[in-house]
DSSP file (Angstrom, degrees, kcal/mol; ACC not computed):
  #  RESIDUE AA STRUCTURE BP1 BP2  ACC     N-H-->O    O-->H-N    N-H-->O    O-->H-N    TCO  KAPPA ALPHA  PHI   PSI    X-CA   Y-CA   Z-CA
    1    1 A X              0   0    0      0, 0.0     3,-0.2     0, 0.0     0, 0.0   0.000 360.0 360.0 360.0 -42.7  103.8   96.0   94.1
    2    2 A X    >   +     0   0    0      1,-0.1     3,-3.0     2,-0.0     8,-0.1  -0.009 360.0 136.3-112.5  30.0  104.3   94.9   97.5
    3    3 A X  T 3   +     0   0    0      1,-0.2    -1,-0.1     3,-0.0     4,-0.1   0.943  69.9  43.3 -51.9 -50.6  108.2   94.7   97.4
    4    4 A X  T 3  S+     0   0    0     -3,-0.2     2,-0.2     2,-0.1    -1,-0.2   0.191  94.3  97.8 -98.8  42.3  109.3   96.3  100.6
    5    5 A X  S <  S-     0   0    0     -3,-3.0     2,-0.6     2,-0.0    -3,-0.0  -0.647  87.9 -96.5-108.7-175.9  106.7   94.5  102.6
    6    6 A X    >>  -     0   0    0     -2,-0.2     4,-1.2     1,-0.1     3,-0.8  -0.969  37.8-120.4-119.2 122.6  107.6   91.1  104.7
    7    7 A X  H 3> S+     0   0    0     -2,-0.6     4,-1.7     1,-0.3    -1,-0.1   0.412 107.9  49.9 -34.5 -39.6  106.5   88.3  102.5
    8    8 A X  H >> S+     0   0    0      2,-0.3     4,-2.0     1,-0.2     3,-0.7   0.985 100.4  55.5 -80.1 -60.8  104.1   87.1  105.2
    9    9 A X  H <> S+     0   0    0     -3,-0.8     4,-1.8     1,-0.3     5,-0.3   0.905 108.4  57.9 -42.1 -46.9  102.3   90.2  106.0
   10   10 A X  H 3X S+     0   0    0     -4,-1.2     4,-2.3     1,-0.2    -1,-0.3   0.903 111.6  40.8 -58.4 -37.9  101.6   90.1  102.0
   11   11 A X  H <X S+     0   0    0     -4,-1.7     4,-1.1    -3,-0.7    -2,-0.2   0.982 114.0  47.6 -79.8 -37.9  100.0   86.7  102.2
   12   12 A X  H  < S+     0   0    0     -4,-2.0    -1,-0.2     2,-0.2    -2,-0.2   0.645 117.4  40.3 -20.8 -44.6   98.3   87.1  104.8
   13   13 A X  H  X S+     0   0    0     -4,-1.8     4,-0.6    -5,-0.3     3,-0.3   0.781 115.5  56.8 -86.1 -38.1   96.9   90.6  103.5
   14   14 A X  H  < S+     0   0    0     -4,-2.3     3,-0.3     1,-0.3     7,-0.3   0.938 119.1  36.0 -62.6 -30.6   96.5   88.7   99.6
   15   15 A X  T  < S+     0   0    0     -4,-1.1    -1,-0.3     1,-0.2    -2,-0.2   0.285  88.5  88.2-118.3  27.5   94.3   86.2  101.3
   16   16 A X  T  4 S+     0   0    0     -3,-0.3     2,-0.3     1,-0.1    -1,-0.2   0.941 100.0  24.1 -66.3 -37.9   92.3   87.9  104.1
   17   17 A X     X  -     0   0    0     -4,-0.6     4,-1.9    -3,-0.3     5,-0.3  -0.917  69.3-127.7-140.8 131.8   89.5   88.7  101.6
   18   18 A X  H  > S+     0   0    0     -2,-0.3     4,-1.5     2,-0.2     5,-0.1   0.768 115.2  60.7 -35.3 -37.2   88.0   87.5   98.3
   19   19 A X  H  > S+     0   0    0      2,-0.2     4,-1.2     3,-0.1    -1,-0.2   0.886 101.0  43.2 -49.0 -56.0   88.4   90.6   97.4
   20   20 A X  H  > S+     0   0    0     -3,-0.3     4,-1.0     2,-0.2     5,-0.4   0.889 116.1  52.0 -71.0 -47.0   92.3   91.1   97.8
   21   21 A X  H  X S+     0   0    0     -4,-1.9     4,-0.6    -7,-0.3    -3,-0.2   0.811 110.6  51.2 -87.4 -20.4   92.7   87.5   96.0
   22   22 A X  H >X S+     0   0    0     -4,-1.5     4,-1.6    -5,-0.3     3,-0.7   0.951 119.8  33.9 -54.2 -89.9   90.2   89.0   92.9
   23   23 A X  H 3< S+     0   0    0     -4,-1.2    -2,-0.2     1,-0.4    40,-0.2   0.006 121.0  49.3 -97.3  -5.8   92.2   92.2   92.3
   24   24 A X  H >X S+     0   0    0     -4,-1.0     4,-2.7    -2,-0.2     3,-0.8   0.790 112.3  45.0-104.9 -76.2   95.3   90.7   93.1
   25   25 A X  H XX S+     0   0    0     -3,-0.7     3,-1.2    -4,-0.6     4,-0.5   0.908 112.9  56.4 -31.1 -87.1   94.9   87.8   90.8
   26   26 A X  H 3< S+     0   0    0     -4,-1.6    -1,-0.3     1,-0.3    -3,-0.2   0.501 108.3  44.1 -54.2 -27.9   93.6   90.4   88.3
   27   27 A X  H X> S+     0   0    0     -3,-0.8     4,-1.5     1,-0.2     3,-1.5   0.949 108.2  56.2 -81.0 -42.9   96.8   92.5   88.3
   28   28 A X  H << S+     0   0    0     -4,-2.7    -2,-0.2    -3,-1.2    -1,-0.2   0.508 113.3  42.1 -71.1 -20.0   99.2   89.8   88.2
   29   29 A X  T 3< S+     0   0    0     -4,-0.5    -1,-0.4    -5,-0.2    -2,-0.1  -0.241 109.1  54.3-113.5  69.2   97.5   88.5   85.0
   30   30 A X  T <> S+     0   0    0     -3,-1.5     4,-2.7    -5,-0.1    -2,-0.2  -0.123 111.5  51.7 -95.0 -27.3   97.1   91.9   83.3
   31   31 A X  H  X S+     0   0    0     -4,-1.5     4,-0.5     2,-0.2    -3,-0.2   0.561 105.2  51.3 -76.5 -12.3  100.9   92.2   84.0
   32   32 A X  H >> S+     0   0    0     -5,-0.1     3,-2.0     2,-0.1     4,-0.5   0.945 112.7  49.5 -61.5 -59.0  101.6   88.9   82.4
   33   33 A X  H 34 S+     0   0    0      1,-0.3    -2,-0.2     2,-0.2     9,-0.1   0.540 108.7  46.9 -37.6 -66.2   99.6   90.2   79.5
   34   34 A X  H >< S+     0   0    0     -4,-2.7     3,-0.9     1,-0.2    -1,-0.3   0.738 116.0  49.9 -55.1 -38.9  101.4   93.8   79.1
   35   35 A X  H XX S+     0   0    0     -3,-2.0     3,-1.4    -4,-0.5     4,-1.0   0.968 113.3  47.3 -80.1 -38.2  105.1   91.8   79.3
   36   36 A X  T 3< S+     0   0    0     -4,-0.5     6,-0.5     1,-0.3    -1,-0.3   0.023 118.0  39.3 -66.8  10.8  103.9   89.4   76.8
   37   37 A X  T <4 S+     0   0    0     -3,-0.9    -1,-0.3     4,-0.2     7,-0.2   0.210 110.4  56.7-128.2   1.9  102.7   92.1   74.6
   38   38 A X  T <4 S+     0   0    0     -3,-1.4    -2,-0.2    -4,-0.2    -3,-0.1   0.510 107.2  48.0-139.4 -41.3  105.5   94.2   75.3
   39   39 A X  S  < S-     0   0    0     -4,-1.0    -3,-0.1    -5,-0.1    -4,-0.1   0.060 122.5-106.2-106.2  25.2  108.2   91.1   74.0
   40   40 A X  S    S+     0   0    0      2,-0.2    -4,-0.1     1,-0.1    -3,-0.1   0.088  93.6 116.5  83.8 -28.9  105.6   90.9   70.8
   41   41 A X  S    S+     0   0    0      1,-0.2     2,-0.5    -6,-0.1    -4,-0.2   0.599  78.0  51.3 -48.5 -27.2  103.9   87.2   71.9
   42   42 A X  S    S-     0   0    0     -6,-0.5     2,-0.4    -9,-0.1    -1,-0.2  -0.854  80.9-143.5-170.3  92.9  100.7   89.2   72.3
   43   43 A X        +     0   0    0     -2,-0.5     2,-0.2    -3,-0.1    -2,-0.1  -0.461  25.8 176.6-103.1 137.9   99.1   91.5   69.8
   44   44 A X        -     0   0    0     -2,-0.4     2,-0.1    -7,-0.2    -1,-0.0  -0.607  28.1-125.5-111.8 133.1   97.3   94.6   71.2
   45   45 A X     >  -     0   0    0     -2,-0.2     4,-1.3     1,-0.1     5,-0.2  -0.371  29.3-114.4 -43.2 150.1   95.9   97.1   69.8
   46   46 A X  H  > S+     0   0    0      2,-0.2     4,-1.9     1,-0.1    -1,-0.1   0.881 121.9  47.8 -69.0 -32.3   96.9  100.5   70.7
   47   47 A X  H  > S+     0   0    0      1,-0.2     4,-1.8     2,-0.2    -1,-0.1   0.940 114.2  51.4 -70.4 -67.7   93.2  100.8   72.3
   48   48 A X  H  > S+     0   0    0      2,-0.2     4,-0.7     1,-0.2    -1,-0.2   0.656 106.6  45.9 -33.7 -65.2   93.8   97.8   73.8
   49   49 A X  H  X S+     0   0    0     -4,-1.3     4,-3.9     2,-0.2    -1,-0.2   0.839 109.5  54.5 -27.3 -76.4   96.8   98.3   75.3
   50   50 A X  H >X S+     0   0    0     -4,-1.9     4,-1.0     1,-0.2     3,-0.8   0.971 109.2  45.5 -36.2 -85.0   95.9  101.6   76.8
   51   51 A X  H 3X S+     0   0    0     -4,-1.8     4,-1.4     1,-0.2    -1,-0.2   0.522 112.5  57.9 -67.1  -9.5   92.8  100.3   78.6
   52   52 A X  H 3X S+     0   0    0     -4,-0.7     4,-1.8     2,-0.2     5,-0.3   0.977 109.5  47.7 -58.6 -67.0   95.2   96.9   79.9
   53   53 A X  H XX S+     0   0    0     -4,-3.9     4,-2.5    -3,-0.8     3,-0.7   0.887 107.5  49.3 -51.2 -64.5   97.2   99.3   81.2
   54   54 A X  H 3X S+     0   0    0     -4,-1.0     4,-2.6     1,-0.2     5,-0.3   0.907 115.4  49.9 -36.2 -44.2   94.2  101.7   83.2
   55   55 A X  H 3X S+     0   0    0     -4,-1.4     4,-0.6     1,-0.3    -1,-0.2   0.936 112.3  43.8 -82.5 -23.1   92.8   98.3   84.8
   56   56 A X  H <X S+     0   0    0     -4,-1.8     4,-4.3    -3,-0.7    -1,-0.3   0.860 118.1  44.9 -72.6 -32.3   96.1   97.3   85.9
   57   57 A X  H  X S+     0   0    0     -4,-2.5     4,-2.7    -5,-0.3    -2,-0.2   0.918 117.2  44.6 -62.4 -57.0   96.7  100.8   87.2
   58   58 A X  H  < S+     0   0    0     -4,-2.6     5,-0.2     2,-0.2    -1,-0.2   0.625 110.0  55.6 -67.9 -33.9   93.1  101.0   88.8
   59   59 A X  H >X S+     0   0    0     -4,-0.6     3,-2.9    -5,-0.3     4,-1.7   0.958 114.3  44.6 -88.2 -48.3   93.6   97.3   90.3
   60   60 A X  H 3X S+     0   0    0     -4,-4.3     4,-2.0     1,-0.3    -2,-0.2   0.911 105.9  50.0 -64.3 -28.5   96.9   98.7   92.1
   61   61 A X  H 3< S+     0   0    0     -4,-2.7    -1,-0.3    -5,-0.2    -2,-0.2   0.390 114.4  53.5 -80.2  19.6   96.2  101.6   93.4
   62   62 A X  H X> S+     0   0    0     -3,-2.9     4,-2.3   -39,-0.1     3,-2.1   0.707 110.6  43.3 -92.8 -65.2   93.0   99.6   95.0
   63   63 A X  H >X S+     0   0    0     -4,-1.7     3,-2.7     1,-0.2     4,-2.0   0.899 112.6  53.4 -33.5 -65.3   94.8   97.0   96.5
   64   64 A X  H 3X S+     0   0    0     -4,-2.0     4,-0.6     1,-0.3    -1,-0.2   0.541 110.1  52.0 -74.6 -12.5   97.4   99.7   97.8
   65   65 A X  H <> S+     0   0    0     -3,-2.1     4,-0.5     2,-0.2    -1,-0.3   0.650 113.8  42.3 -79.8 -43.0   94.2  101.5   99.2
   66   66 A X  H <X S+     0   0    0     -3,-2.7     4,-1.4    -4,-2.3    -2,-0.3   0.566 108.5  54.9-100.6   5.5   93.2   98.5  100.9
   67   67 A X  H  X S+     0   0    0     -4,-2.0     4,-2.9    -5,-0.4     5,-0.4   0.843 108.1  53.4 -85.5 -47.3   96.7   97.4  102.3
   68   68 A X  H  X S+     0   0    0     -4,-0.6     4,-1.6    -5,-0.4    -2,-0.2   0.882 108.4  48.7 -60.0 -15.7   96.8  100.8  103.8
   69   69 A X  H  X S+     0   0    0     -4,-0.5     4,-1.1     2,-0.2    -1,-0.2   0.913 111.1  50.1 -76.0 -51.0   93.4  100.0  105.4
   70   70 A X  H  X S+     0   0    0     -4,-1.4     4,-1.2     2,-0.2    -2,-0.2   0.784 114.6  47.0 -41.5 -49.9   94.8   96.3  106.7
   71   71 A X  H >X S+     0   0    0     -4,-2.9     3,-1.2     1,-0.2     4,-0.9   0.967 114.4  43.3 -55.5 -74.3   97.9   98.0  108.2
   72   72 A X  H 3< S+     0   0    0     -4,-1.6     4,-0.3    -5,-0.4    -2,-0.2   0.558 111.5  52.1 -57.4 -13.9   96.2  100.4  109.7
   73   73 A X  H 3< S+     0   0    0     -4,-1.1     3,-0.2     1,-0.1    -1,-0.2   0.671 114.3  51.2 -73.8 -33.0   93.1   97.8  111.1
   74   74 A X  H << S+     0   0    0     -3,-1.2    -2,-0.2    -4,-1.2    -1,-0.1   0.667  94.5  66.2 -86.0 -13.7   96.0   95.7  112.5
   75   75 A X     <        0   0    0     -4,-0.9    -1,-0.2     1,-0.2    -2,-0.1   0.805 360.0 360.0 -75.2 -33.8   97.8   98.5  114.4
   76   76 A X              0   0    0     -4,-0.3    -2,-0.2    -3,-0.2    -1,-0.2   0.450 360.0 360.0-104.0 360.0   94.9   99.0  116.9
């Protein structure tokens, strides 16, 4: 998610807030989930699946909402 950022600025940004460290947290295990469901270890429902996929979707594009907010608080 945060590949072509500098490593620091990402911890820094992961741990400013309870917030970041929820939704963070939360993506990074909905992505275990989906690879481990994905190599059979973990069986989903199609329903299931789906909606894994929406919250992970939902939790990055919020983080990516608030990193742009963080950049942009830190520039001025």
């Amino acid at each position: 998610m945060f590949e072509n950022q500098q490593r620091d600025d990402v911890e820094k940004f992961i741990h400013a807030n309870v917030e970041t460290r929820r939704l963070y947290s939360q993506h990074q295990e909905l992505n275990k989930k989906l690879e481990e469901a994905g190599r059979g270890c973990l069986p989903l429902s199609d329903r299931d699946l789906t909606q894994m996929k929406r919250d992970k979707l939902h939790a990055k594009e919020k983080l990516e909402r608030m990193w742009d907010s963080w950049q942009a608080s830190r520039s001025h």
